[in-house]
C-alpha positions as CSV (number, residue, x, y, z in Angstrom):
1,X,0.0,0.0,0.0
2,X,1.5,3.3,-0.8
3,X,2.5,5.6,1.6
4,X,0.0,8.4,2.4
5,X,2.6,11.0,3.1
6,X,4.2,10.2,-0.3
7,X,1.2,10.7,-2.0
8,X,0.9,14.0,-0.4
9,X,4.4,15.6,-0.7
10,X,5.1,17.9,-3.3
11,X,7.3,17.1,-6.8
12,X,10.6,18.8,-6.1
13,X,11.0,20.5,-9.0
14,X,7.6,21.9,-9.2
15,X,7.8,23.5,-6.1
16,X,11.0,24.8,-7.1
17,X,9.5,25.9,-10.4
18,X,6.9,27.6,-8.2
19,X,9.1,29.8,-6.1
20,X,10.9,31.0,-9.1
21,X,8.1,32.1,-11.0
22,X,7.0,34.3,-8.0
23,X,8.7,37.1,-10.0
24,X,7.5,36.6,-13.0
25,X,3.7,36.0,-12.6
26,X,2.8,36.7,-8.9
27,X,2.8,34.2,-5.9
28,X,-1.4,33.5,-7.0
29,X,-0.6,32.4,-10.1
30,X,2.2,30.5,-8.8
31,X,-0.1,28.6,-6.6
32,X,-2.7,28.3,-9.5
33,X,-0.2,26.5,-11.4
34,X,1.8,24.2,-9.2
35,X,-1.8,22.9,-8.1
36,X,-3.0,22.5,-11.5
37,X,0.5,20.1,-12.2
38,X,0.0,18.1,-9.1
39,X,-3.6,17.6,-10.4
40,X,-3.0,16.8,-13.4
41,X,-0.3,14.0,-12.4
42,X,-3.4,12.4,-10.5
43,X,-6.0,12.8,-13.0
44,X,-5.4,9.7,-14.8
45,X,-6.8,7.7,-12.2
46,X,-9.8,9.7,-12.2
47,X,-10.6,8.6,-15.6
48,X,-11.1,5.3,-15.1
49,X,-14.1,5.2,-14.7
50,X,-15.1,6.8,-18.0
51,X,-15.8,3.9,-20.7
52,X,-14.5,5.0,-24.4
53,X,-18.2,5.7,-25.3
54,X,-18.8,8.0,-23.0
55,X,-15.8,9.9,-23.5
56,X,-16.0,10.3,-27.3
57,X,-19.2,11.8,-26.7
58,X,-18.3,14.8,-24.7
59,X,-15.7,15.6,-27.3
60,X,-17.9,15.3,-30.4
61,X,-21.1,16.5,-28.6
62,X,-23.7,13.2,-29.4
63,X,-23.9,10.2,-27.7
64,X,-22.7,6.9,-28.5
65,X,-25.0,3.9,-29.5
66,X,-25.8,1.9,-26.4
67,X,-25.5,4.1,-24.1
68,X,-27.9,6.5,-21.9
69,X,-27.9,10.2,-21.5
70,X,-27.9,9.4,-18.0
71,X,-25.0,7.2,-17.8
72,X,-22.7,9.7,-19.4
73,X,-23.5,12.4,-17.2
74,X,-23.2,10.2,-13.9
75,X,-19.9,9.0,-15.7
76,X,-18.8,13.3,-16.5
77,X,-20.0,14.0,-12.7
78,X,-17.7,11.2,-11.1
79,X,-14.8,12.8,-13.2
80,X,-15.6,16.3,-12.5
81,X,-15.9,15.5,-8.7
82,X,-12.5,13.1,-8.6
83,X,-11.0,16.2,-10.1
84,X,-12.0,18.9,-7.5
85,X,-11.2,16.5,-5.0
86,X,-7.6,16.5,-6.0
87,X,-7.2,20.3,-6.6
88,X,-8.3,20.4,-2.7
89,X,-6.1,18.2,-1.7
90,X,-3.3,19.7,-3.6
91,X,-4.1,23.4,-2.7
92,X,-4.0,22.2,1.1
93,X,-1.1,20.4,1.0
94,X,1.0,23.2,-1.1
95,X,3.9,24.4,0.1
96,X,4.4,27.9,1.2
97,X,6.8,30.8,0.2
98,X,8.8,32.3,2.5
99,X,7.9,35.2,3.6
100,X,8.9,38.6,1.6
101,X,11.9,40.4,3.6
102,X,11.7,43.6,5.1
103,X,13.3,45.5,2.2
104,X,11.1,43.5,-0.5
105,X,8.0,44.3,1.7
106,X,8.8,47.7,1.9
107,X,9.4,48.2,-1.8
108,X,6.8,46.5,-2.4
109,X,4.6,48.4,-0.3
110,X,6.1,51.8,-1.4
111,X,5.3,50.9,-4.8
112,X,1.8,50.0,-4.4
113,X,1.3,53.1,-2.5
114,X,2.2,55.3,-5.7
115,X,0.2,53.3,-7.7
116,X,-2.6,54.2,-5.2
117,X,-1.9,57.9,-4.8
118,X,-1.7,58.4,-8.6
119,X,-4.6,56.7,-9.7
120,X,-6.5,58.5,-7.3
121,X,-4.9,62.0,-7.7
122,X,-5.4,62.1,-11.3
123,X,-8.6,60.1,-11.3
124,X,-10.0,63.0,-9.3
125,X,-8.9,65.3,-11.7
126,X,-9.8,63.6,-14.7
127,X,-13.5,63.5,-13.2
128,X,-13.6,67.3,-12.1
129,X,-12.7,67.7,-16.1
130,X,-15.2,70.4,-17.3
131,X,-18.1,69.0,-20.2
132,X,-19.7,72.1,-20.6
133,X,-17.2,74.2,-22.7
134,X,-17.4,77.0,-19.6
135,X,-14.1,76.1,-17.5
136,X,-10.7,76.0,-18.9
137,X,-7.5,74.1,-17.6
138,X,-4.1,75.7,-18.5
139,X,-0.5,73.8,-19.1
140,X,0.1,74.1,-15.7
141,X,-3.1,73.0,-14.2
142,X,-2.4,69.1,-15.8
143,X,-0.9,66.5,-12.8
144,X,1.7,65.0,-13.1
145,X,2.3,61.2,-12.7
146,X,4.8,60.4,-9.7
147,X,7.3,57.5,-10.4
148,X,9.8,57.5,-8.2
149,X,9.2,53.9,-7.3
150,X,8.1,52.3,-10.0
151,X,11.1,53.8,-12.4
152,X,13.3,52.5,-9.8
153,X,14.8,49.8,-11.6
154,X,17.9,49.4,-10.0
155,X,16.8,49.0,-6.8
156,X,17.4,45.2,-6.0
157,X,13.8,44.3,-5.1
158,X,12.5,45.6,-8.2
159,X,11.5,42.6,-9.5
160,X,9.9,41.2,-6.4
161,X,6.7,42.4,-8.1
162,X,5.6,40.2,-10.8
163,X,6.5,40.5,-14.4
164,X,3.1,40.9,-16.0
165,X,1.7,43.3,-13.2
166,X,4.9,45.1,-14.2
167,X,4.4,45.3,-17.7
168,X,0.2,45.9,-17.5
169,X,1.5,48.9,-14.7
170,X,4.1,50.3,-17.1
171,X,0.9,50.1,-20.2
172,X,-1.6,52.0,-18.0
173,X,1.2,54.5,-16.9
174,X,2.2,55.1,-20.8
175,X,-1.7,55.2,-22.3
176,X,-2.1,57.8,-19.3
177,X,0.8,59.6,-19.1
178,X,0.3,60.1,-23.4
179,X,-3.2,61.5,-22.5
180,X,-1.7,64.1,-20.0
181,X,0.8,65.5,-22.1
182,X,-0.8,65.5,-25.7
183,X,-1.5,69.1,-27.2
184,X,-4.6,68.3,-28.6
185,X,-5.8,66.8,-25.5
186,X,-5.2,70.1,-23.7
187,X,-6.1,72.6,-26.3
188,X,-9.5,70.6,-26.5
189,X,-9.9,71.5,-22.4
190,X,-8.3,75.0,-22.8
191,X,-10.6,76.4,-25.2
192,X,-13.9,77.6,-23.7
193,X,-16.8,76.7,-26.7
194,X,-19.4,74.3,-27.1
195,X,-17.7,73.4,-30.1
196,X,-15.1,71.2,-28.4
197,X,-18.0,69.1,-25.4
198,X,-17.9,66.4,-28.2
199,X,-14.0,65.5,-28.2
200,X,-13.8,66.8,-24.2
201,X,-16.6,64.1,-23.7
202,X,-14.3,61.5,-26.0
203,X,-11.5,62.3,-24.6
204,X,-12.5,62.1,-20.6
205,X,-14.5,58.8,-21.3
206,X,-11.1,57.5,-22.2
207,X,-8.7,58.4,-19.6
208,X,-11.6,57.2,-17.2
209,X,-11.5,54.0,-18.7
210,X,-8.1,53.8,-17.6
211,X,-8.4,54.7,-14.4
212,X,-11.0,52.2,-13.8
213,X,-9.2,49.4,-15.0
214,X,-6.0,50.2,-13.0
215,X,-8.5,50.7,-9.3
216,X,-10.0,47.6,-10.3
217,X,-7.7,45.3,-11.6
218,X,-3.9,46.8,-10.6
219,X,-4.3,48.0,-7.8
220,X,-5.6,45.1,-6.3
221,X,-3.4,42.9,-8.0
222,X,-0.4,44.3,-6.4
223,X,-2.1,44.3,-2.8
224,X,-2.9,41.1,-2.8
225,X,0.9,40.3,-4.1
226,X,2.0,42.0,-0.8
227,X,-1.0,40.3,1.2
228,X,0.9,37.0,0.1
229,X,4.2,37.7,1.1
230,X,3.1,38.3,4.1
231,X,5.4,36.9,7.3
């Protein structure tokens, strides 16, 4: 009989595989994909009880001769329930991370907090932006974006913050940051006439679209990567 605590432990090199990729896609996904591995190293056995029938049908969408709606569902069920059961077991008996150091959390933390303070500095501007043609903002009256963090690239923890948060940060930043800064964008909210509350309407619409995603998808994205490396 095969040892219950073998069955348990974690593959070496997937955990391994896991803690490096904390960099590059976040300790979440990390934990997504090391449980999906160990799941899939187990799912073999729960397809055994799915006869060759059965199984061409879900693929090619009809059902074989002989057998029963019903028996191909109570076959898809077992399958599907064998399956979750695994990923349970697998997400309980992952390993952990060690926890972020001070100098990582701090960065870490430092960065998100910019992120914070600029999307919700210039999101409050870019809502108090004037649709009615009647108030005008000047070339000094635009925010700036503040990066000291985040252009910080030679700071040794840099990279403690995942890759693809990185790269979707350093996107919403750019799209921003272009909006901010382009001449026609600011002549269009300079001039006081109703013949520019089309293109002010355009233009606002966008960069609120932008702040949107970054509140509700960045910004949570990097607290919960700070959440996770927590001690």
């Amino acid at each position: 009989m095969r040892d219950e605590a073998a069955k348990s432990a974690p593959n070496c090199a997937a955990m391994s595989g896991w803690r490096m990729r904390r960099g590059a896609i976040g300790a979440a996904s990390a934990l997504a994909l090391f449980v999906a591995a160990q799941t899939a190293r187990g799912a073999e056995g729960c397809g055994a009880g799915l006869t060759s029938a059965c199984l061409q049908s879900f693929g090619a969408g009809a059902l074989p001769a002989g057998a029963t709606n019903a028996q191909c569902q109570a076959q898809l069920t077992a399958y599907r329930g064998c399956i979750q059961s695994l990923t349970q077991q697998h997400t309980s008996a992952a390993p952990s991370l060690p926890p972020l150091s001070r100098a990582e959390r701090g960065f870490l933390a430092a960065l998100e907090a910019e992120f914070a303070e600029n999307v919700g500095r210039v999101g409050a501007f870019i809502d108090g932006l004037d649709l009615t043609g009647r108030e005008a903002v000047y070339q000094n009256g635009w925010p700036p974006l503040r990066l000291r963090f985040f252009n910080a690239t030679d700071n040794p923890n840099y990279f403690i913050a995942p890759a693809d948060w990185l790269a979707k940060a350093q996107g919403f930043y750019d799209d921003l940051g272009t909006y901010l800064e382009r001449e026609d964008v600011r002549r269009v909210f300079r001039a006081q006439s109703s013949s520019v509350l089309y293109e002010r309407r355009v233009h606002k619409e966008a960069m609120q679209a932008l702040i949107a995603t970054a509140r509700d998808e960045l910004l949570p994205a990097i607290s919960a990567e700070l959440a996770a490396g927590a001690p």
